[in-house]
Every structure is written in C-alpha cells, then in structure tokens.
C-alpha positions as CSV (number, residue, x, y, z in Angstrom):
1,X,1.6,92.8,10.5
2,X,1.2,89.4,9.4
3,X,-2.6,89.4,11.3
4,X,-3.6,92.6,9.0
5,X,-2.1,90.8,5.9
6,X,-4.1,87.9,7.2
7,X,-7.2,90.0,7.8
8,X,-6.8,91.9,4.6
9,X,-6.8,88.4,2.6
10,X,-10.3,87.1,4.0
11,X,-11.5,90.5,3.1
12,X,-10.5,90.4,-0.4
13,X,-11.6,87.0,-0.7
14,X,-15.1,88.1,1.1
15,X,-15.5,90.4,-1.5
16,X,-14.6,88.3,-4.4
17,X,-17.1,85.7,-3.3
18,X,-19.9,88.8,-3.1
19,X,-19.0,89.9,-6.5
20,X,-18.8,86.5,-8.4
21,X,-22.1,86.1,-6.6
22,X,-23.5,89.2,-7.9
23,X,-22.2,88.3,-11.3
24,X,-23.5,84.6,-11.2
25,X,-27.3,85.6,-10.2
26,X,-27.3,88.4,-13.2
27,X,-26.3,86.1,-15.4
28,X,-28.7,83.7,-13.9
29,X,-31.4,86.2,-14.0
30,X,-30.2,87.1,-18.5
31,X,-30.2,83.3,-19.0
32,X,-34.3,82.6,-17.6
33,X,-35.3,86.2,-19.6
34,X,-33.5,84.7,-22.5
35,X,-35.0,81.4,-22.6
36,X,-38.5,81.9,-21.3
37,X,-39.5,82.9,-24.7
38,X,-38.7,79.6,-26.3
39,X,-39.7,77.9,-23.6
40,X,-43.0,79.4,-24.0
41,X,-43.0,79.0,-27.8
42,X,-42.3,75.0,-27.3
43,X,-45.4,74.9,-25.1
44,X,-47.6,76.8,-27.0
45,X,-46.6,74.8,-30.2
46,X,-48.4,71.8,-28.5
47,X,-51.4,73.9,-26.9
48,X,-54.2,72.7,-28.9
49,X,-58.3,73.7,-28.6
50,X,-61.2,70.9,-28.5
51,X,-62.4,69.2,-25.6
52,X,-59.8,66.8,-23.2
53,X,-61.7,64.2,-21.3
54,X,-58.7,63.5,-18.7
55,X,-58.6,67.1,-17.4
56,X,-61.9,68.4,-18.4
57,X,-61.0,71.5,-19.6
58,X,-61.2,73.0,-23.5
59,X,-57.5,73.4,-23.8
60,X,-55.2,70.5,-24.6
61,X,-52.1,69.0,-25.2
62,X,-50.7,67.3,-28.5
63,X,-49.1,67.6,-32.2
64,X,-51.9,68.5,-33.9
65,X,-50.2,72.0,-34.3
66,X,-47.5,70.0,-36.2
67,X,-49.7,67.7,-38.4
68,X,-51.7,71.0,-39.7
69,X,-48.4,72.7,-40.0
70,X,-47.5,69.7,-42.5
71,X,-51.0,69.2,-44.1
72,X,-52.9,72.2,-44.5
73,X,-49.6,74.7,-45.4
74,X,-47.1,74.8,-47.7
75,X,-44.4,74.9,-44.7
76,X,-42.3,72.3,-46.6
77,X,-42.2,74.6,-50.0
78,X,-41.0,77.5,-47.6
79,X,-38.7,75.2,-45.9
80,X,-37.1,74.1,-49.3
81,X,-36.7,77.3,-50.6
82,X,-35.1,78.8,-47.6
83,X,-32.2,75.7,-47.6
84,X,-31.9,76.1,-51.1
85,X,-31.6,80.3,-50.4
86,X,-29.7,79.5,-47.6
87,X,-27.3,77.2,-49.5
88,X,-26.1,79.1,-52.1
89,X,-25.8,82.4,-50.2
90,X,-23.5,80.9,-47.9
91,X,-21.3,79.4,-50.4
92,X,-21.1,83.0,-52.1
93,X,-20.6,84.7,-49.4
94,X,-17.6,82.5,-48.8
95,X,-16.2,82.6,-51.9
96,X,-16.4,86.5,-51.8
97,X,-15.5,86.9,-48.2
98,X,-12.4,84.7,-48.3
99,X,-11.6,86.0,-51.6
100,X,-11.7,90.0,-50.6
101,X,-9.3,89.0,-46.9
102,X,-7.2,87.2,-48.9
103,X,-6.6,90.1,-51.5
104,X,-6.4,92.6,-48.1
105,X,-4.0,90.4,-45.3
106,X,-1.4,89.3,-48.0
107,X,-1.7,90.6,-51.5
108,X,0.4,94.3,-51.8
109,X,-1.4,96.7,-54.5
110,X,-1.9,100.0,-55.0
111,X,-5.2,101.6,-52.6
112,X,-5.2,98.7,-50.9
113,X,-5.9,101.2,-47.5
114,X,-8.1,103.3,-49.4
115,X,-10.1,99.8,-50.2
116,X,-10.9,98.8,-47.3
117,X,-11.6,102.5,-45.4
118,X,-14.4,102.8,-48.6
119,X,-15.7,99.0,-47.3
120,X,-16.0,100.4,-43.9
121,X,-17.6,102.8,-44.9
122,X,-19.9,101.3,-46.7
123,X,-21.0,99.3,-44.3
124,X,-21.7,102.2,-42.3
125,X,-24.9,103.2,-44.3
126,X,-28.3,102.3,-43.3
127,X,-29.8,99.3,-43.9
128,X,-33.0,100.7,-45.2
129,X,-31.8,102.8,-47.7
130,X,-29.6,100.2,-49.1
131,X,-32.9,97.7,-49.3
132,X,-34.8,100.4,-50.9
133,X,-32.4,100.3,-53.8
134,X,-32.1,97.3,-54.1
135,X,-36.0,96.5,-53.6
136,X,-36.2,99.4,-56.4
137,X,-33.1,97.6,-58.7
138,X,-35.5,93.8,-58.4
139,X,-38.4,95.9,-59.9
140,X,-36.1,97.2,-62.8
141,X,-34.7,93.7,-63.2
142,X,-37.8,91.6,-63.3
143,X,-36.4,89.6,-60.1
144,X,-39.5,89.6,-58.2
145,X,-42.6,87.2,-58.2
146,X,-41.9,83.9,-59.9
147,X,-38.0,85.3,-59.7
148,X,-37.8,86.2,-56.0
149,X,-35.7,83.2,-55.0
150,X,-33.0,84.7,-57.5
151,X,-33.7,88.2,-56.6
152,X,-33.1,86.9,-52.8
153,X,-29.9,85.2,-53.8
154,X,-28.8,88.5,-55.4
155,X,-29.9,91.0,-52.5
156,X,-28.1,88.7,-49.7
157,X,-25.1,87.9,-51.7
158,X,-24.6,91.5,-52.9
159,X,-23.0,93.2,-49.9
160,X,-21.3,89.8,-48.8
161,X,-17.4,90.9,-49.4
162,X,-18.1,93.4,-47.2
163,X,-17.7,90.9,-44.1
164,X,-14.4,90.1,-44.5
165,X,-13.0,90.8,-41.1
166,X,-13.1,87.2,-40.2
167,X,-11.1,86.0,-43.3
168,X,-8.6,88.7,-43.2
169,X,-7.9,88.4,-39.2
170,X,-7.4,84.5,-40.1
171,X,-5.3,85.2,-42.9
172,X,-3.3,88.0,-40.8
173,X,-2.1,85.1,-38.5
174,X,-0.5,83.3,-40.9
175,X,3.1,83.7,-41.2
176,X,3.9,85.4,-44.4
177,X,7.0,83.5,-44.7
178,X,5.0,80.1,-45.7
179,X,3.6,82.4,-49.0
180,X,7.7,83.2,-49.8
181,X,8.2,80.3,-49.1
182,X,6.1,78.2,-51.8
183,X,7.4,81.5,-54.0
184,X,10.5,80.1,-53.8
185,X,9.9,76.4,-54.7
186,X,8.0,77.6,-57.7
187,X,4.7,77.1,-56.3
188,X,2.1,79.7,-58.6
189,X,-0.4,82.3,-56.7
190,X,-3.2,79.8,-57.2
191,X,-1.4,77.0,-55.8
192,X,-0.6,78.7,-52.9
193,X,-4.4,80.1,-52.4
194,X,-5.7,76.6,-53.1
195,X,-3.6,74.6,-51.7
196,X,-1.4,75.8,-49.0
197,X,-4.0,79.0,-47.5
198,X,-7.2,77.7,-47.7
199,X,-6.6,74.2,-45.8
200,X,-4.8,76.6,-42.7
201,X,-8.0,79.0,-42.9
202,X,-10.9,75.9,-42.8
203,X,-11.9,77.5,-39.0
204,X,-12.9,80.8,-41.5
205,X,-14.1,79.5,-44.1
206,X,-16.8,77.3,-41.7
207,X,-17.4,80.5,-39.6
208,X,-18.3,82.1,-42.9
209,X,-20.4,79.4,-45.0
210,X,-22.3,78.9,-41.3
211,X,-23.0,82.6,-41.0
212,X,-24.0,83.0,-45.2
213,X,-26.2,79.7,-44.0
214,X,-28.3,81.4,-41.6
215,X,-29.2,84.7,-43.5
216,X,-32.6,83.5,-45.3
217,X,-33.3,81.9,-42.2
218,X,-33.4,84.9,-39.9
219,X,-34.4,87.2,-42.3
220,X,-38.1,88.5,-44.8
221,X,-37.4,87.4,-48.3
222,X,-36.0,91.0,-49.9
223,X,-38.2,90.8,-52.9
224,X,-41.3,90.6,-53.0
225,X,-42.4,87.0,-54.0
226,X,-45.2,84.8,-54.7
227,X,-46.4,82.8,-52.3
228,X,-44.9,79.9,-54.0
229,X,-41.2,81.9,-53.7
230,X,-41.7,82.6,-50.0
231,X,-38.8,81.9,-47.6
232,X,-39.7,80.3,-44.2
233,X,-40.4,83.6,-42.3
234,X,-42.5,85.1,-45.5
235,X,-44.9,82.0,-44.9
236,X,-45.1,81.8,-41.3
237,X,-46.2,85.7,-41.2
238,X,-48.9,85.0,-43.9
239,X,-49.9,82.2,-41.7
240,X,-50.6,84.4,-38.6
241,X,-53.1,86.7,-40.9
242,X,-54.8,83.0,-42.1
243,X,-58.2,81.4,-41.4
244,X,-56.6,78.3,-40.2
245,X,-57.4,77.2,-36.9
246,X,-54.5,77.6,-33.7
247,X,-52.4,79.6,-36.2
248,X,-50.3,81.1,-33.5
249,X,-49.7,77.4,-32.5
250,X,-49.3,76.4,-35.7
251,X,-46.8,79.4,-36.1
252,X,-44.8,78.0,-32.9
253,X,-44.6,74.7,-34.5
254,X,-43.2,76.0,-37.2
255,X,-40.5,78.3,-35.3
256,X,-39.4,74.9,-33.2
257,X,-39.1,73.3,-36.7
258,X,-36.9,75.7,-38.2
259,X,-35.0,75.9,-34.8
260,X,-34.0,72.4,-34.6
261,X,-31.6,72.3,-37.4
262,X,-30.0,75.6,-37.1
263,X,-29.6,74.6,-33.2
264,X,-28.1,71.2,-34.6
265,X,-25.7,72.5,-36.8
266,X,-24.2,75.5,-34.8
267,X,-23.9,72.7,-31.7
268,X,-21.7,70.6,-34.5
269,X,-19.8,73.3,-35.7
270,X,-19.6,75.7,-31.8
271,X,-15.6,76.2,-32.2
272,X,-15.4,77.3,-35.0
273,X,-18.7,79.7,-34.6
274,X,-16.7,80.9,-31.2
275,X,-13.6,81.3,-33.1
276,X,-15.2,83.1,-36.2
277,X,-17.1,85.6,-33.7
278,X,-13.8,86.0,-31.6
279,X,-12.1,87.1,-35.0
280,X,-14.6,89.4,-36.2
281,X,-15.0,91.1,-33.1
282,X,-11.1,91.7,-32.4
283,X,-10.2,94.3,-35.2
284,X,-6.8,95.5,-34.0
C-alpha cells in the first residue's frame, strides 16, 4: 500500500509539472503576441528613408521620426489638450464616482435598490447610441469646434457616476461602526466624509482619478473639433491621411510618446491599479 501511495504521488506530481508547463508556454506564447506589436511600433518609430552609407541600403535608423513629429506637427498642442482633457475628467469622475458609492455602501434612503438596478441598467445600453445623443446634444449646445475641448469634458464626464463599483466595494469594507461611531462624538456627515472616509478609501480614489486620467488618452475626441481642439488620437489619425514624409513612422513616434507617461504612471501607482481592478471586478 505504501508503494501505490508512493507511485500515486510521482504521478500526481508528473502531471502537475505537465500542466504548469502547459500553462507557462500559453502564457508565454499571449505575452510575445501581446508585445510584438509595440515592439514593432518602437522599431518602426526609428525606421527612417534616405540613403545609409554604413549598410548601403535606402532604409535607416534614427530620430528623425521624432524631430518631424516635434517640428512639422502640432503633436505638442494635441498633447496639451489631451492632459488638460485628461485632467479634469479624472478629477470629475472622482468626485462623482466616490460621491454616488458613498451615497450607495453607507447612506440609508428611500429607492436606494431601485438606484442602483436603473445604473446597471444603464450601463447596459450601447455605446453608440448613447454617443449619437450626445454627438447630436454638442450640436444643439454649440460645444463643438472652437468648444470641443469642453464638449469632450462634458461627453466623458457625463456617464462617470455610473462606475461606482470600485468606490462602493471600498466603502463596503469599512466597518460601519467607525461612521456611529464619529455620530456619537458629534462629528457632522461632512466631517465624517471628509475626514474620517475619504483618507481610509485613498486606494479608490487613486484607482479612480488614474482610470478618469486615461479616457482622452485612449479614446477619439467625442465632438467634433478643430484641428486646433484635437486630442492626441484626433491628430495622430489626421497625420496618417498627411503629405508628410514617413507618416506611419512619424505616427509610431508619436504612439511611443504618448506611451511613456501613461506606462510611467500606472508602474508608480500598480497597487492600487491592481486593487481598484480587483474591486470592480468582484461584485458580490
């Protein structure tokens, strides 16, 4: 019996090393499809076109991708309107976000339940349609053009309450008997919001000004603006239909640009980007 047991053991084992293995080359396998494409867009942002005496060939290496991306576009506009975009939608989005999972983990009102299914439902609608109305509400409003950057603040900020998840999960883990207590010292609602709830939620509030942050940055500006209004990825899709020269390399200069801030600042702030996803995606 004990020689079975024995047997049985380097079996298991056997099998655990084939699976881990199995496991470890897929993820191997996810990792090189996921990075070959910036790998490829870091090398073609330095491929450059004109004659290179060392290798003899019409195809180069430099930054003069980089130097025509900085003189001879208005990359630095785009750039500067997408922080400032970027900017104050994330500290909306906060301010809503936190405000709404505050008002749903701990606050007791009538249709609080009914609240929140009509949130989730809303956010089950497509969003198309809902860009359509807006698009069609920034027309009525004036907010496109010269306004865009304001329409843009609008359109991203709009729906923002409805990602509250994050907030509410945080503020679900925080013992309810701190709140009575401050009640009980005298301590007045926004005292105890300022004060007491909002230094135990900072993780949240990070994940959520982070996440506001990178909107613009991932996304078409949602008016339609001038190109003096465009956000980063307006410009650097009218720069693909230009007449300047290498503007696909030019256009992979600018995505390794753009990259290396947001890659800096969700490297800084990775625990609470982890905890923040870990929250929103554990809803029980």
């Amino acid at each position: 019996m004990t020689e079975e047991k024995a047997e049985r053991r380097i079996k298991r084992k056997e099998k655990g090393r084939l699976a881990n293995a199995l496991i470890y080359f897929l993820l191997t396998v996810m990792a090189i499809f996921w990075l070959l494409p910036t790998i490829g867009m870091v090398i073609e942002s330095f491929h450059c076109t004109g004659y290179d005496p060392i290798l003899g060939t019409d195809d180069r290496f430099g930054i003069d991708n980089y130097v025509r991306l900085f003189c001879e576009t208005s990359f630095l506009k785009w750039f500067g309107n997408t922080l400032l975009v970027g900017i104050v939608v994330a500290v909306v989005q906060t301010v809503f976000q936190i405000s709404v999972g505050y008002a749903l983990s701990k606050s007791r009102f009538r249709g609080k339940r009914f609240f929140a299914s009509l949130i989730a439902v809303l956010g089950m609608f497509p969003a198309a349609f809902i860009y359509t109305i807006l698009g069609l509400m920034m027309a009525k409003w004036n907010l496109k053009g010269s306004n865009a950057l304001i329409g843009s603040i609008l359109v991203y900020s709009a729906s923002s309450g409805m990602g509250y998840i994050c907030a509410k999960k945080c503020f679900d883990g925080i013992d309810r008997s701190i709140i009575e207590a401050a009640r009980v010292d005298g301590a007045s609602e926004g005292r105890i919001f300022f004060k007491i709830m909002l230094p135990l939620a900072k993780p949240a509030i990070v994940y959520t000004l982070l996440m506001g942050f990178l909107v613009p940055w991932n996304s078409f500006s949602a008016t339609a603006p001038l190109p003096g209004e465009y956000l980063v990825a307006d410009g650097m899709a009218e720069m693909l239909n230009s007449s300047i020269p290498d503007a696909f390399s030019t256009f992979c200069a600018g995505g390794v640009v753009i990259s290396i801030p947001i890659v800096i600042l969700v490297l800084v702030l990775k625990k609470y980007f982890v905890y923040g996803e870990t929250l929103r995606n554990c809803r029980t």
